[in-house]
N, C-alpha and C positions, 0 to 999 in steps of 0.2 A: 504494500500500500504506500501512495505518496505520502509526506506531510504535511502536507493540504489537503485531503481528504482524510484523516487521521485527526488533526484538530478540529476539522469540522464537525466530527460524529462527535465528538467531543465537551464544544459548545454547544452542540443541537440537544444533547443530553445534559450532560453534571453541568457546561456551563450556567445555561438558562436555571438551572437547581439553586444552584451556587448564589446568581443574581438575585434571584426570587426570595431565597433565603432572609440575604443580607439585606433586601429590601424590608421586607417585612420586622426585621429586628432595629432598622433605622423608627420605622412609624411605633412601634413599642415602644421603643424608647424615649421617642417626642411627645408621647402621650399615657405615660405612665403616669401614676396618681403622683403629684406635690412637685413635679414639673412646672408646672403655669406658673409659680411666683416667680422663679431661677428665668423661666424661658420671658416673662415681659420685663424682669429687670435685664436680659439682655438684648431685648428689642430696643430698649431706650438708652443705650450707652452712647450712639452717633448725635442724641438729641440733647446731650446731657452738657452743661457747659464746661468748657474747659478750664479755668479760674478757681473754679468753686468743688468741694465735693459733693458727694452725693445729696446727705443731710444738711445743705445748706439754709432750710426751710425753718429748721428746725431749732437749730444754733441761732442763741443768744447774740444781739446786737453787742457790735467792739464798742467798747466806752471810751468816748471821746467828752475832753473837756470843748467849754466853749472858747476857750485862748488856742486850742491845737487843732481844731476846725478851721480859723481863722489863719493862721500862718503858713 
């Protein structure tokens, strides 16, 4: 037999297996339970400013006097 014909039985068999497999363990995985928090805090990291960290919302304002605003 060539080896061209030979990888072809190949793929036509265990490949498409192999893919199918690995496919299916990808969508498991993106949708296994306690996923959703992990997966939309890392949809928002392009959106996120770059300055500040995360919890910027939420941290206490810097204390500035009125002489050190001023100068």
């Amino acid at each position: 037999m060539e080896t061209y014909t030979i990888l072809r039985q190949f793929a036509d068999s265990w490949g498409l297996l192999a893919m199918f497999l690995f496919f299916g363990a990808v969508i498991l995985h993106t949708f296994r339970p306690g996923s959703g928090a992990k997966s939309k805090d890392i949809a928002q990291i392009p959106l996120r400013h770059v300055d500040h960290p995360d919890d910027v919302e939420n941290s206490p304002e810097p204390k500035t006097s009125k002489n050190e605003a001023g100068s």
